[in-house]
mmCIF file of the N, C-alpha and C atoms, coordinates in Angstrom:
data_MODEL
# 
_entry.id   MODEL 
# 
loop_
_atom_site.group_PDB 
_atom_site.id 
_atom_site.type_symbol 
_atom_site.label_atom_id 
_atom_site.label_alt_id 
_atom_site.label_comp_id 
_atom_site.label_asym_id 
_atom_site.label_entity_id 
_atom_site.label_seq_id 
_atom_site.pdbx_PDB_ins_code 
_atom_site.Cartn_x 
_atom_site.Cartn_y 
_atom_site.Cartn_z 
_atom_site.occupancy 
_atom_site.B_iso_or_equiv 
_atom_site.pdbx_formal_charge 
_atom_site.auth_seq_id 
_atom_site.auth_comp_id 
_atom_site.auth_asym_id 
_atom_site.auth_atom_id 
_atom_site.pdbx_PDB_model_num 
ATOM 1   N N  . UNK A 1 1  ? 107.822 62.900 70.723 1.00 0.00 ? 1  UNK A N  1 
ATOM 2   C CA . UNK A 1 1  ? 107.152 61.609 70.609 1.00 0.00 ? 1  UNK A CA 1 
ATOM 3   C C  . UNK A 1 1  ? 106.795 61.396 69.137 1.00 0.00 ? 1  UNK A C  1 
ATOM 4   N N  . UNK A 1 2  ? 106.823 59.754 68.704 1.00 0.00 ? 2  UNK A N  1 
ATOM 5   C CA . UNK A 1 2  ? 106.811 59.697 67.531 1.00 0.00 ? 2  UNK A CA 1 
ATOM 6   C C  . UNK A 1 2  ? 105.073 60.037 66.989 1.00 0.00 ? 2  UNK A C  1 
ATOM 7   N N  . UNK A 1 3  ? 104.972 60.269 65.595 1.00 0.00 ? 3  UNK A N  1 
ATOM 8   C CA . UNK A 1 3  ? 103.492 60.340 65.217 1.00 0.00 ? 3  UNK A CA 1 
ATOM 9   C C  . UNK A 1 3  ? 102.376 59.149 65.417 1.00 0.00 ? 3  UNK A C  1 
ATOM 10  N N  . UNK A 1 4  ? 103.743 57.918 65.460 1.00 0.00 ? 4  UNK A N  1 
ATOM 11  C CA . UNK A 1 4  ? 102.939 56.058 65.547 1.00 0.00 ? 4  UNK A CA 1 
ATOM 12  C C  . UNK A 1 4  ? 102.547 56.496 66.543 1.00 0.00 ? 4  UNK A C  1 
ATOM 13  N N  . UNK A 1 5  ? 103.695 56.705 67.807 1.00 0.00 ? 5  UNK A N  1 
ATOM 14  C CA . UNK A 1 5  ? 103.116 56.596 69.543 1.00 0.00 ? 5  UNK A CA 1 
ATOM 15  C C  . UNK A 1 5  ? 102.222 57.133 70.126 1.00 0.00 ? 5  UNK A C  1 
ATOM 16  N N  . UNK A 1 6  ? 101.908 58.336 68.989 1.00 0.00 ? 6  UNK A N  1 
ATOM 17  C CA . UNK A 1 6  ? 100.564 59.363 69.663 1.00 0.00 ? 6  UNK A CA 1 
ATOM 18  C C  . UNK A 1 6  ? 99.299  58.613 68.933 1.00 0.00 ? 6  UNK A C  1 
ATOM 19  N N  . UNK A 1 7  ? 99.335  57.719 67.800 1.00 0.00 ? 7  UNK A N  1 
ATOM 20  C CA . UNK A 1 7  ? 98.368  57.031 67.333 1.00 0.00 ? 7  UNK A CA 1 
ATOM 21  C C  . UNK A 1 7  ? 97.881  55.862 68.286 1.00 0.00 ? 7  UNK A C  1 
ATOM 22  N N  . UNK A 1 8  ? 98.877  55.256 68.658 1.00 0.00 ? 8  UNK A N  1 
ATOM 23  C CA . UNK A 1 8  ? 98.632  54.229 69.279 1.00 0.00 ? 8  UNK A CA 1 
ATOM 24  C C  . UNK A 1 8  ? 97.931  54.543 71.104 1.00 0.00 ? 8  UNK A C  1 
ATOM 25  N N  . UNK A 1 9  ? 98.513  55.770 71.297 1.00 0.00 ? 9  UNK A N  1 
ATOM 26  C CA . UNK A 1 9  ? 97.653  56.262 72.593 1.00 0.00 ? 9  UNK A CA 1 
ATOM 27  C C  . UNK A 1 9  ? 96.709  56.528 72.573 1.00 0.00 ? 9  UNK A C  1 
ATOM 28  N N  . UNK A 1 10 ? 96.073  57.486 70.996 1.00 0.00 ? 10 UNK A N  1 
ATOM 29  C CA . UNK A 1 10 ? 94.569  57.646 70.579 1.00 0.00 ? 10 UNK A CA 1 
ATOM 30  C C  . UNK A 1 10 ? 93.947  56.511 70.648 1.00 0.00 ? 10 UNK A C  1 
ATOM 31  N N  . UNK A 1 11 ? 94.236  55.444 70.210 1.00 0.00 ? 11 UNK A N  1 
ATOM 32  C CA . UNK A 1 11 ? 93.622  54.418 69.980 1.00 0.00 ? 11 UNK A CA 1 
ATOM 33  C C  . UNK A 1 11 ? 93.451  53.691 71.444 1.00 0.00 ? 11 UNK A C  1 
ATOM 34  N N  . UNK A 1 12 ? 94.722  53.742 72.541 1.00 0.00 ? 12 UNK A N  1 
ATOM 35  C CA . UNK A 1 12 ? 94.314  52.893 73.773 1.00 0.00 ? 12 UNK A CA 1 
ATOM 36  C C  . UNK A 1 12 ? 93.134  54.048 74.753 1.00 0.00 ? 12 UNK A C  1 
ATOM 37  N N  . UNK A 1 13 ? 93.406  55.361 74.250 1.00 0.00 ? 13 UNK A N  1 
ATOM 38  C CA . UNK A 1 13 ? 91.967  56.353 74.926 1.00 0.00 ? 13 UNK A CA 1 
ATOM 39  C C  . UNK A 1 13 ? 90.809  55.931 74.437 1.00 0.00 ? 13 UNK A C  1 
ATOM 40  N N  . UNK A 1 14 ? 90.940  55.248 73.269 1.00 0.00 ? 14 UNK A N  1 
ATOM 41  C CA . UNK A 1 14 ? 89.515  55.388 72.425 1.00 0.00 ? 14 UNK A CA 1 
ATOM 42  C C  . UNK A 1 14 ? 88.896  54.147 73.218 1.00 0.00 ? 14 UNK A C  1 
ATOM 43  N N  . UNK A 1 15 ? 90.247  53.063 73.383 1.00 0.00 ? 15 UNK A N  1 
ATOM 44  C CA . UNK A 1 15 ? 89.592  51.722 74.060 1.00 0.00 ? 15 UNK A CA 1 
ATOM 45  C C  . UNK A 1 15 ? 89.274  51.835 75.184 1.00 0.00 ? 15 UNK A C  1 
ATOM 46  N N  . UNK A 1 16 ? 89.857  52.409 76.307 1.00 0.00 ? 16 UNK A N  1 
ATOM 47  C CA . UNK A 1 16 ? 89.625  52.247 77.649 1.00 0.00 ? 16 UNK A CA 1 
ATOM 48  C C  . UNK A 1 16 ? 87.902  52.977 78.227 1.00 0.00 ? 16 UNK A C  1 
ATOM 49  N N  . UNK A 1 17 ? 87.934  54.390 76.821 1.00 0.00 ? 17 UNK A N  1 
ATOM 50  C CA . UNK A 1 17 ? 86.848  55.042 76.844 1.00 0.00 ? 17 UNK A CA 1 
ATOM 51  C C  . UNK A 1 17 ? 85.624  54.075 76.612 1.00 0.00 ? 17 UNK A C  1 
ATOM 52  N N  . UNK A 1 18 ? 85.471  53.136 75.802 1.00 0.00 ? 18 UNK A N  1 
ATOM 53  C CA . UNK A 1 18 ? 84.734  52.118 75.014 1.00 0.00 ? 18 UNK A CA 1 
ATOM 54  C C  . UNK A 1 18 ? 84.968  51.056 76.457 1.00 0.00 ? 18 UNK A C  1 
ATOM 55  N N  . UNK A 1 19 ? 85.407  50.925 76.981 1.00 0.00 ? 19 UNK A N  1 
ATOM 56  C CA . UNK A 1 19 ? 85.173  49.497 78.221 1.00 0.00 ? 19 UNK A CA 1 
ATOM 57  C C  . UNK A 1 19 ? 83.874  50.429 79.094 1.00 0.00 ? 19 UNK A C  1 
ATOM 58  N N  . UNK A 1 20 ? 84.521  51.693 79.383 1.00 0.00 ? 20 UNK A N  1 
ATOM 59  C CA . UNK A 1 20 ? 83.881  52.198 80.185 1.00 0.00 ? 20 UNK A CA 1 
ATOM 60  C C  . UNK A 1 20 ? 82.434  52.822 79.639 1.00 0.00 ? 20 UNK A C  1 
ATOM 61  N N  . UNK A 1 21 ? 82.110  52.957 78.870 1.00 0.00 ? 21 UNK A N  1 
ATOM 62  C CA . UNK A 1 21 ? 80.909  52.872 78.388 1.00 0.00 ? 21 UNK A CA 1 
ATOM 63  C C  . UNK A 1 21 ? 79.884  51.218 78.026 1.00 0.00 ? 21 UNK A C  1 
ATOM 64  N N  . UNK A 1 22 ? 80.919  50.688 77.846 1.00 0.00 ? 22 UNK A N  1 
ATOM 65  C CA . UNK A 1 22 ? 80.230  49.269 78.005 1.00 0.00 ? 22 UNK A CA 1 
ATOM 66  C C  . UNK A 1 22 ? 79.778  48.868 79.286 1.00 0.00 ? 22 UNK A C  1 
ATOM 67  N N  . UNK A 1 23 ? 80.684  48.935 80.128 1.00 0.00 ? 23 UNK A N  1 
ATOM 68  C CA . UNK A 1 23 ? 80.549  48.585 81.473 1.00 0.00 ? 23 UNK A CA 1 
ATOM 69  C C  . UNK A 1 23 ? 79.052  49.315 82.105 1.00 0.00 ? 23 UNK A C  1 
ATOM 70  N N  . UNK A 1 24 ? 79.167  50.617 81.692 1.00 0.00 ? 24 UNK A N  1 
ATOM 71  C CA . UNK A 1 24 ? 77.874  51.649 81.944 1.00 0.00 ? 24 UNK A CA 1 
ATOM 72  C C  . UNK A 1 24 ? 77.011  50.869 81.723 1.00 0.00 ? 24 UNK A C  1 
ATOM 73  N N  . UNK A 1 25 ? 76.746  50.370 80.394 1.00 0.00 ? 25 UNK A N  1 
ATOM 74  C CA . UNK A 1 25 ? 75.436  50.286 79.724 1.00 0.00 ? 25 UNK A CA 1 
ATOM 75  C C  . UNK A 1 25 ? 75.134  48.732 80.127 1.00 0.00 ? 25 UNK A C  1 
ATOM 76  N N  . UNK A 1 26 ? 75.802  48.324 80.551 1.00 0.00 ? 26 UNK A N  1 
ATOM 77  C CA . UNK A 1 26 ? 75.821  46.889 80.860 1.00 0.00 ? 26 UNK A CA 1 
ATOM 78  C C  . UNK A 1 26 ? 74.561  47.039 82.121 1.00 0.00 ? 26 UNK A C  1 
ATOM 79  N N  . UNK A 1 27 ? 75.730  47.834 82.753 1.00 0.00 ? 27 UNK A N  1 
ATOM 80  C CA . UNK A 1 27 ? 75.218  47.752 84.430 1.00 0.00 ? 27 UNK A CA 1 
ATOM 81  C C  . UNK A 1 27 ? 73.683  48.626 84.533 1.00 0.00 ? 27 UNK A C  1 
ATOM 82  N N  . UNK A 1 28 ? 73.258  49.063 83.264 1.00 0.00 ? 28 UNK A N  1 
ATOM 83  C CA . UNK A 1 28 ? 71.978  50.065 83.803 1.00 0.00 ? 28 UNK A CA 1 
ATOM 84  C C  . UNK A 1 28 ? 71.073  49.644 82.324 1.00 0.00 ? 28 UNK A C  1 
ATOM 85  N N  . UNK A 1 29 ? 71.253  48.773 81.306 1.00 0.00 ? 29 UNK A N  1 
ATOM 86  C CA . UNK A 1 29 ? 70.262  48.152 80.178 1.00 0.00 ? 29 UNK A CA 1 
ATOM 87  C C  . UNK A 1 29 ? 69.138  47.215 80.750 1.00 0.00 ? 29 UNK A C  1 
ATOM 88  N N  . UNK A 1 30 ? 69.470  46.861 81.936 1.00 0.00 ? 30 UNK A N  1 
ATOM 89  C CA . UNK A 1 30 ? 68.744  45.771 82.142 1.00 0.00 ? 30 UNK A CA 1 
ATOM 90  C C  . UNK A 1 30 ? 67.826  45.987 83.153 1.00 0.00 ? 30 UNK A C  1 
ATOM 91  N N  . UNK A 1 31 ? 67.078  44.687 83.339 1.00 0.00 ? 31 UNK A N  1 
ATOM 92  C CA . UNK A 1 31 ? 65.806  44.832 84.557 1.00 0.00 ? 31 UNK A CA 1 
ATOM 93  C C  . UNK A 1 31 ? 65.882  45.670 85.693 1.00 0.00 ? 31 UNK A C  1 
ATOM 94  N N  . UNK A 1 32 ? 67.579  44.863 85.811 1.00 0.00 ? 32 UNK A N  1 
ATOM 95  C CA . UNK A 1 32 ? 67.590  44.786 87.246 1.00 0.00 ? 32 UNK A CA 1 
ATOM 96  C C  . UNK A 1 32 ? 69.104  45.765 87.303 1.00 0.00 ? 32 UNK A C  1 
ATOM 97  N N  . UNK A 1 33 ? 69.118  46.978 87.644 1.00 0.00 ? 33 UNK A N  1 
ATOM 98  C CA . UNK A 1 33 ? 70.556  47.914 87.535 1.00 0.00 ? 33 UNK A CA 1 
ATOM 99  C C  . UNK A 1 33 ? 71.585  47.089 88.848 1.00 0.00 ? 33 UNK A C  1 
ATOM 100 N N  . UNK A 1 34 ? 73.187  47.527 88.147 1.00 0.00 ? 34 UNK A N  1 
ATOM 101 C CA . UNK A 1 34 ? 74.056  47.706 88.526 1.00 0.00 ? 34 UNK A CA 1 
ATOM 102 C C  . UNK A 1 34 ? 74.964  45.939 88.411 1.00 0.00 ? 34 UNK A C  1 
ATOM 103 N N  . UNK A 1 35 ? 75.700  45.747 89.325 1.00 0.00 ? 35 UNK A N  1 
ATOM 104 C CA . UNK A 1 35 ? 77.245  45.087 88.703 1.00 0.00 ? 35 UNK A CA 1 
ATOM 105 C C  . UNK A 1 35 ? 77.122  43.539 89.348 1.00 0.00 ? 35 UNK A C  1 
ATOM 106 N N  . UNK A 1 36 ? 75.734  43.237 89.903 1.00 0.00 ? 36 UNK A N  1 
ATOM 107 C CA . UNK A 1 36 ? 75.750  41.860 90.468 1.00 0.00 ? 36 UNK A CA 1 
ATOM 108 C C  . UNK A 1 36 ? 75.835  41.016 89.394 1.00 0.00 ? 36 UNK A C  1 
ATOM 109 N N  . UNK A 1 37 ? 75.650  39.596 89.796 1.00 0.00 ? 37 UNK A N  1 
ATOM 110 C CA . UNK A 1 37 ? 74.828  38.760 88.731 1.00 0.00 ? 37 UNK A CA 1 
ATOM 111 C C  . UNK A 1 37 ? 73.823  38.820 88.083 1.00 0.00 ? 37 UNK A C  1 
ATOM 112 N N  . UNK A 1 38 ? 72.788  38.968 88.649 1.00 0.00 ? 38 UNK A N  1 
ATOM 113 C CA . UNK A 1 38 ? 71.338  39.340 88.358 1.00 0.00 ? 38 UNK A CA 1 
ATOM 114 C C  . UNK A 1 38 ? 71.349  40.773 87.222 1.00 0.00 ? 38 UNK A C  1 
ATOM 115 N N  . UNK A 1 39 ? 72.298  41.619 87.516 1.00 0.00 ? 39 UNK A N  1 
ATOM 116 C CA . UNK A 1 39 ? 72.652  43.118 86.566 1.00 0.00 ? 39 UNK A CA 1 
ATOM 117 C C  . UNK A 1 39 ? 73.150  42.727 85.474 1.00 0.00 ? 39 UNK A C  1 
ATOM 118 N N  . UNK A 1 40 ? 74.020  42.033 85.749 1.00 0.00 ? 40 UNK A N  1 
ATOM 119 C CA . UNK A 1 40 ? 75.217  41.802 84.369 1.00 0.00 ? 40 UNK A CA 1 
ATOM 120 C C  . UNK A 1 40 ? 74.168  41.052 83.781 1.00 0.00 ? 40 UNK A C  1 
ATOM 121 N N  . UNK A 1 41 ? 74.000  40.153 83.882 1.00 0.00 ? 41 UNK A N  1 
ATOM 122 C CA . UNK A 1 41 ? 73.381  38.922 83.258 1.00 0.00 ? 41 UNK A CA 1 
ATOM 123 C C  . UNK A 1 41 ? 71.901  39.663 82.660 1.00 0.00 ? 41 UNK A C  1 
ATOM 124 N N  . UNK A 1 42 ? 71.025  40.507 83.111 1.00 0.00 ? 42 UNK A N  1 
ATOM 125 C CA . UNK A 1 42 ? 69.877  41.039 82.319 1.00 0.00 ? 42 UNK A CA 1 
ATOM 126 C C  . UNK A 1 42 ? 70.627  42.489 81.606 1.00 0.00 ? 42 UNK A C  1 
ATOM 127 N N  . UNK A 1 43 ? 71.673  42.543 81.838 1.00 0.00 ? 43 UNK A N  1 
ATOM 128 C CA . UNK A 1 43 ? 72.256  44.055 81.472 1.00 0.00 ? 43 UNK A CA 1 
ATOM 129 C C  . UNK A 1 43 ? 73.053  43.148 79.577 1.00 0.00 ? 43 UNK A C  1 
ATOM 130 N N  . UNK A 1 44 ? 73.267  42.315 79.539 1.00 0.00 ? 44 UNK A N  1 
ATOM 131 C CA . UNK A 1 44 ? 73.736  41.612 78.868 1.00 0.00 ? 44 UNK A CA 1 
ATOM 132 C C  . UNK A 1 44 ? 72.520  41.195 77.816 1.00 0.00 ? 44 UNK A C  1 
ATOM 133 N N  . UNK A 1 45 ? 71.120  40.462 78.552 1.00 0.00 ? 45 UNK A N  1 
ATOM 134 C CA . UNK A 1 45 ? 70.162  40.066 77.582 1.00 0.00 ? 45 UNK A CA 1 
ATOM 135 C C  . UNK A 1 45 ? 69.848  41.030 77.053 1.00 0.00 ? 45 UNK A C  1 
ATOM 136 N N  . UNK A 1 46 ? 69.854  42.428 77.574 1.00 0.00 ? 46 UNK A N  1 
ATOM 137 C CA . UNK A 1 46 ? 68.971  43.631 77.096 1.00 0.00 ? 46 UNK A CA 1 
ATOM 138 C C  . UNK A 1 46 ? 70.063  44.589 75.933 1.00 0.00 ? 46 UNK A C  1 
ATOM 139 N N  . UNK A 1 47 ? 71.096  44.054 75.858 1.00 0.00 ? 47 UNK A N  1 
ATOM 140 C CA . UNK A 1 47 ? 72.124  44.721 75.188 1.00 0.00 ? 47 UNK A CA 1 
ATOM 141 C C  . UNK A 1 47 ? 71.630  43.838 73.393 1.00 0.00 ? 47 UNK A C  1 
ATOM 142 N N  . UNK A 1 48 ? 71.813  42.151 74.186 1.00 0.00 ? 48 UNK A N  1 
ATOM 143 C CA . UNK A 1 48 ? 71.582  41.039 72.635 1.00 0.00 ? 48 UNK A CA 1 
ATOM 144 C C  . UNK A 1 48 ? 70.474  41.362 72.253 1.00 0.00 ? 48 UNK A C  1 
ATOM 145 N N  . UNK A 1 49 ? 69.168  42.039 72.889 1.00 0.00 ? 49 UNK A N  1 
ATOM 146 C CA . UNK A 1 49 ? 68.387  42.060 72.643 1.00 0.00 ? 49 UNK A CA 1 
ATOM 147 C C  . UNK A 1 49 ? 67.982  43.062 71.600 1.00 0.00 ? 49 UNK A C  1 
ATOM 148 N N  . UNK A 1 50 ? 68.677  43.904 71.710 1.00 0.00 ? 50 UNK A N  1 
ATOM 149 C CA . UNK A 1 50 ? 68.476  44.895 70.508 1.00 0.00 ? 50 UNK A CA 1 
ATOM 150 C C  . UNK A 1 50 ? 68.879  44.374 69.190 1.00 0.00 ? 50 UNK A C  1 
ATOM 151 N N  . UNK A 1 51 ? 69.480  43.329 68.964 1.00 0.00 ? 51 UNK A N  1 
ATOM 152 C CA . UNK A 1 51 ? 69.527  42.627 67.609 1.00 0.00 ? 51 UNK A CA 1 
ATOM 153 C C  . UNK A 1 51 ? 69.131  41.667 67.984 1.00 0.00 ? 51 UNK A C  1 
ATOM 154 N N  . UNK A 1 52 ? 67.931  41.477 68.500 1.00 0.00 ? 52 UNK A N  1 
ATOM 155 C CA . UNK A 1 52 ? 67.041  39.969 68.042 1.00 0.00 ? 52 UNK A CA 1 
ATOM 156 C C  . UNK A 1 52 ? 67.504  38.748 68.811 1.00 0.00 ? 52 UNK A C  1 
ATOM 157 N N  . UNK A 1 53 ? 68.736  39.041 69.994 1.00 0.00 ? 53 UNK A N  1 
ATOM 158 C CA . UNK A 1 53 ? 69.522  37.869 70.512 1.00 0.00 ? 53 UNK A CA 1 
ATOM 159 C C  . UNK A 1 53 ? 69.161  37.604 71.547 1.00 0.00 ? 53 UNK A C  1 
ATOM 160 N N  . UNK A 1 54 ? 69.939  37.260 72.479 1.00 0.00 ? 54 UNK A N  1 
ATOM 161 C CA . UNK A 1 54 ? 70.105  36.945 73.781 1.00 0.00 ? 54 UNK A CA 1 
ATOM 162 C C  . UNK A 1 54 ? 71.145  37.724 74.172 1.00 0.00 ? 54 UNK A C  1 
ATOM 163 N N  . UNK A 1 55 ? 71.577  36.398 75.651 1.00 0.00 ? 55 UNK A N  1 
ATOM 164 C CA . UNK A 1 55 ? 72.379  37.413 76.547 1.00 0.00 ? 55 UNK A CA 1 
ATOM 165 C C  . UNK A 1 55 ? 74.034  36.912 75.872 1.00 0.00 ? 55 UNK A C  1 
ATOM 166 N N  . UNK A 1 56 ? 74.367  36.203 74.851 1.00 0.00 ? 56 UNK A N  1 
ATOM 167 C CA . UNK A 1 56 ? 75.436  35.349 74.212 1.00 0.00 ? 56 UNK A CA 1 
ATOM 168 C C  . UNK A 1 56 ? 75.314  36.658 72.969 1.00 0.00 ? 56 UNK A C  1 
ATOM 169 N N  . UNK A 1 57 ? 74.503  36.987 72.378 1.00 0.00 ? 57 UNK A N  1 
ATOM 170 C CA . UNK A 1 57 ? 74.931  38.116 71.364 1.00 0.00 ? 57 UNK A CA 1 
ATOM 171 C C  . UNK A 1 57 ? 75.450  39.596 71.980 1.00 0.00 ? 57 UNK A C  1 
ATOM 172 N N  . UNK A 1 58 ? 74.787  39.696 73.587 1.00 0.00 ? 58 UNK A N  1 
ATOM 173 C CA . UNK A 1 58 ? 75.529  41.177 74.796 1.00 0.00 ? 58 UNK A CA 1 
ATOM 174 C C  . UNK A 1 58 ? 76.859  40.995 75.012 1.00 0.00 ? 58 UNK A C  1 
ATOM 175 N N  . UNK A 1 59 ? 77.014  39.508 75.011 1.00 0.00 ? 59 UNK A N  1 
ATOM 176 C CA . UNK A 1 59 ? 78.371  39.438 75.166 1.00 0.00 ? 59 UNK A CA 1 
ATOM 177 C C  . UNK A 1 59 ? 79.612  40.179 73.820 1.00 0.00 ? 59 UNK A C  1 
ATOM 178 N N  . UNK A 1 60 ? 78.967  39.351 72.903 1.00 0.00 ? 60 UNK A N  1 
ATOM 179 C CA . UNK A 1 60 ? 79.646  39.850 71.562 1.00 0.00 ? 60 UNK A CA 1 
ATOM 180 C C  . UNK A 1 60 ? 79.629  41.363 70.720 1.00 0.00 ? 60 UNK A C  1 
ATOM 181 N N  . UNK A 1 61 ? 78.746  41.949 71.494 1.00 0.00 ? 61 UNK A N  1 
ATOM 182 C CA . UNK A 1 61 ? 78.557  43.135 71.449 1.00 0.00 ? 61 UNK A CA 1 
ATOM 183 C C  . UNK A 1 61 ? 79.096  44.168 72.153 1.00 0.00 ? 61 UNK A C  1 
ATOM 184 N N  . UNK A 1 62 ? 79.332  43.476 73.433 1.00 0.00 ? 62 UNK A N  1 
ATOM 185 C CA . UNK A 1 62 ? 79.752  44.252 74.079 1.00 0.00 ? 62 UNK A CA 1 
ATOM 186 C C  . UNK A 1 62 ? 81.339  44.379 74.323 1.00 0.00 ? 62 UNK A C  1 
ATOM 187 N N  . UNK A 1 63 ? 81.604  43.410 73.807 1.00 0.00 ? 63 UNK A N  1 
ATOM 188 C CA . UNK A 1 63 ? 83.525  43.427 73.706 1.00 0.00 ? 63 UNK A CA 1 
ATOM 189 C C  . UNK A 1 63 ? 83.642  44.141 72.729 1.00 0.00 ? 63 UNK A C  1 
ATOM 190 N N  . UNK A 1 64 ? 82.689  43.630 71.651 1.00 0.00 ? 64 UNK A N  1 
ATOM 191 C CA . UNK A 1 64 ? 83.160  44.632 69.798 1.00 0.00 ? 64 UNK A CA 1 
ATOM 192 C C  . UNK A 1 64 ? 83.414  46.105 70.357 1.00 0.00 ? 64 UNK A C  1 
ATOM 193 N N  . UNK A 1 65 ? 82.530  46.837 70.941 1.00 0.00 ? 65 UNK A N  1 
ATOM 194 C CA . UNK A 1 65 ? 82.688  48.102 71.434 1.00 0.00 ? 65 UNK A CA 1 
ATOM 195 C C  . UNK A 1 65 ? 83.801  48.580 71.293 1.00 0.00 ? 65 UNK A C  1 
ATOM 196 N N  . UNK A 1 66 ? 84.251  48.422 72.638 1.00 0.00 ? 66 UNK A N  1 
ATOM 197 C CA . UNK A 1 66 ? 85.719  49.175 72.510 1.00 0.00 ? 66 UNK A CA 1 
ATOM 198 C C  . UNK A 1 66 ? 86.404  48.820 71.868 1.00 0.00 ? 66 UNK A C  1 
ATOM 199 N N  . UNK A 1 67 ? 86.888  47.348 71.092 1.00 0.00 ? 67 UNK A N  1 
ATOM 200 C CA . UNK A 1 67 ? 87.580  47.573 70.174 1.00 0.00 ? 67 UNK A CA 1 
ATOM 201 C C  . UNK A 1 67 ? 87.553  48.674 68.592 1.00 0.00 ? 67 UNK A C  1 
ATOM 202 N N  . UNK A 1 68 ? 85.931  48.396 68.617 1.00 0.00 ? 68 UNK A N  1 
ATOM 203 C CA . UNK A 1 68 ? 86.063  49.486 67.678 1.00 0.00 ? 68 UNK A CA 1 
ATOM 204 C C  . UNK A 1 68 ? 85.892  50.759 67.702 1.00 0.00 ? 68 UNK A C  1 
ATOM 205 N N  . UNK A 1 69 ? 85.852  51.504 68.777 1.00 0.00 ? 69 UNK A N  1 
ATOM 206 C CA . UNK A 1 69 ? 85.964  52.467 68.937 1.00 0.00 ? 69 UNK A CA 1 
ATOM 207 C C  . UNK A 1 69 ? 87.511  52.929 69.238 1.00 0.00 ? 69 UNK A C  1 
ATOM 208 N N  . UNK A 1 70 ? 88.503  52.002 69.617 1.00 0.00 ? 70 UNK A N  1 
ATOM 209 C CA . UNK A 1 70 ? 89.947  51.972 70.006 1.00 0.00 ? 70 UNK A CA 1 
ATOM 210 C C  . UNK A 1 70 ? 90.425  52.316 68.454 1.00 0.00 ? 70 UNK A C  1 
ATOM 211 N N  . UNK A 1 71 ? 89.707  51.565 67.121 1.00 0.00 ? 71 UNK A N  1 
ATOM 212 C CA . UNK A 1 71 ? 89.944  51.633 65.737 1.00 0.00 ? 71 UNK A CA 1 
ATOM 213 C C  . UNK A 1 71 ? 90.101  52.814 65.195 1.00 0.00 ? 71 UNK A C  1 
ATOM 214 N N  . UNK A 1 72 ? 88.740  53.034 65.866 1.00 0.00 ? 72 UNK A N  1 
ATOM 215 C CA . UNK A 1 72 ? 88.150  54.798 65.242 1.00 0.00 ? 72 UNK A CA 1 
ATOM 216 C C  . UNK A 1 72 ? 89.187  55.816 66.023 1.00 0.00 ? 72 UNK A C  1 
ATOM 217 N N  . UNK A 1 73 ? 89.275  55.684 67.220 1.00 0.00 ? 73 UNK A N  1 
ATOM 218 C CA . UNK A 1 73 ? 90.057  56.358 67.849 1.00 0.00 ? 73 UNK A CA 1 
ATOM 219 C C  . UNK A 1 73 ? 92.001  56.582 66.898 1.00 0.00 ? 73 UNK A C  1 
ATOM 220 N N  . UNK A 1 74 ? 92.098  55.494 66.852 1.00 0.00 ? 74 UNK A N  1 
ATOM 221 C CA . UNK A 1 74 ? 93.671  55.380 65.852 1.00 0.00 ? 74 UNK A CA 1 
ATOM 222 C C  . UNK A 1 74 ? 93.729  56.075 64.778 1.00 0.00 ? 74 UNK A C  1 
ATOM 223 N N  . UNK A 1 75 ? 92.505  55.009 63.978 1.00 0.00 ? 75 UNK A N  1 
ATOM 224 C CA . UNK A 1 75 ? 92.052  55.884 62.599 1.00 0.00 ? 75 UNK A CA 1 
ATOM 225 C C  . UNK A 1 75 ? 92.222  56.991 62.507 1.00 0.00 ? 75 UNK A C  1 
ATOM 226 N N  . UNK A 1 76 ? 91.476  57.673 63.122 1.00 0.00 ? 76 UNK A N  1 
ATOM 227 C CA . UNK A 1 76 ? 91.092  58.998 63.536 1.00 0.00 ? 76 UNK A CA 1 
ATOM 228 C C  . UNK A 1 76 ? 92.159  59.923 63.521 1.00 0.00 ? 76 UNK A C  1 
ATOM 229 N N  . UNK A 1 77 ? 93.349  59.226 64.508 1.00 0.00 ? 77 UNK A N  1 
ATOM 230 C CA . UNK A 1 77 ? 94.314  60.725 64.758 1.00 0.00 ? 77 UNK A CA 1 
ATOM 231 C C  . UNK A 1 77 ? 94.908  60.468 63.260 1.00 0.00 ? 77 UNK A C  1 
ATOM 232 N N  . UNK A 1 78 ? 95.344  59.042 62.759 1.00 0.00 ? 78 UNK A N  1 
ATOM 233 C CA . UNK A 1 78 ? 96.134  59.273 62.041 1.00 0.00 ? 78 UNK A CA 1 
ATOM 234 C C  . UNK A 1 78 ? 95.920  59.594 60.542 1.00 0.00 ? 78 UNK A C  1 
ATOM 235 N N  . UNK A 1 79 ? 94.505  59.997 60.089 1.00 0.00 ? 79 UNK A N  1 
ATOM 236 C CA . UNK A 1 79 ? 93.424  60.774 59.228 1.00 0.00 ? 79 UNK A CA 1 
ATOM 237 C C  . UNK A 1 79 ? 93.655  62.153 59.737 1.00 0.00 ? 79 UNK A C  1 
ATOM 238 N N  . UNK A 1 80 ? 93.580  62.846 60.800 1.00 0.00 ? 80 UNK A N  1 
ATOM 239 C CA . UNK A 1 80 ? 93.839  64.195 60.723 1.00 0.00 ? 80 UNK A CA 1 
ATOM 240 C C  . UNK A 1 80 ? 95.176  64.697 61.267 1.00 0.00 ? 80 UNK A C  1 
ATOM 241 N N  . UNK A 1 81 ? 95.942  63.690 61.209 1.00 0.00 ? 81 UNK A N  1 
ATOM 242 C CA . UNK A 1 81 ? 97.378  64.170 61.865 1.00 0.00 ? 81 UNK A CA 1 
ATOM 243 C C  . UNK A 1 81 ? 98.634  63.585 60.105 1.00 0.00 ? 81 UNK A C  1 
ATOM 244 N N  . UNK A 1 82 ? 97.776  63.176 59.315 1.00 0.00 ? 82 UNK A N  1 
ATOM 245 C CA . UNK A 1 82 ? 98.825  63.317 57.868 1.00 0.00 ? 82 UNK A CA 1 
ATOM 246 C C  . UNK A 1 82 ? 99.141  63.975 57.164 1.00 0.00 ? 82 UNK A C  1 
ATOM 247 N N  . UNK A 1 83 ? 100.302 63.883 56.829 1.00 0.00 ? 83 UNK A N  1 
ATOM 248 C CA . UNK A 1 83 ? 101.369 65.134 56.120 1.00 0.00 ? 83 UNK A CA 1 
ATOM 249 C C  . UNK A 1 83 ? 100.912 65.089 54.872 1.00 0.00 ? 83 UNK A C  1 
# 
């Protein structure tokens, strides 16, 4: 397998790892735990809330996640996997 293809798998582990930690913190930040409306939606204010926001900054926070951890993840192999 090429050195790109093992980068690019680091990077989709790093993302899928990063949903699933979002999803976590989503479902248990808030008032009210777990995956209803009432969860998401205070799991969301309590996320914006740590920078001063609402439940519209949980949102934006909470997608950034895994992408950047999918980054770090890429980054990553292909920082300790160069010739």
């Amino acid at each position: 397998m090429k050195k790109e293809t093992k980068a690019v798998i680091a990077g989709g582990v790093g993302g899928a790892t990063g949903v699933g930690a979002s999803i976590g913190t989503v479902a248990s930040a808030g008032a009210v735990t777990g995956l209803g409306a009432t969860g998401i939606t205070s799991g969301l204010a309590a996320v914006g809330g740590t920078v001063g926001c609402g439940m519209a900054a949980g949102v934006v926070i909470t997608a950034a996640a895994p992408l950047a951890i999918a980054a770090a993840g890429y980054g990553l192999y292909k920082w300790l996997s160069s010739d």
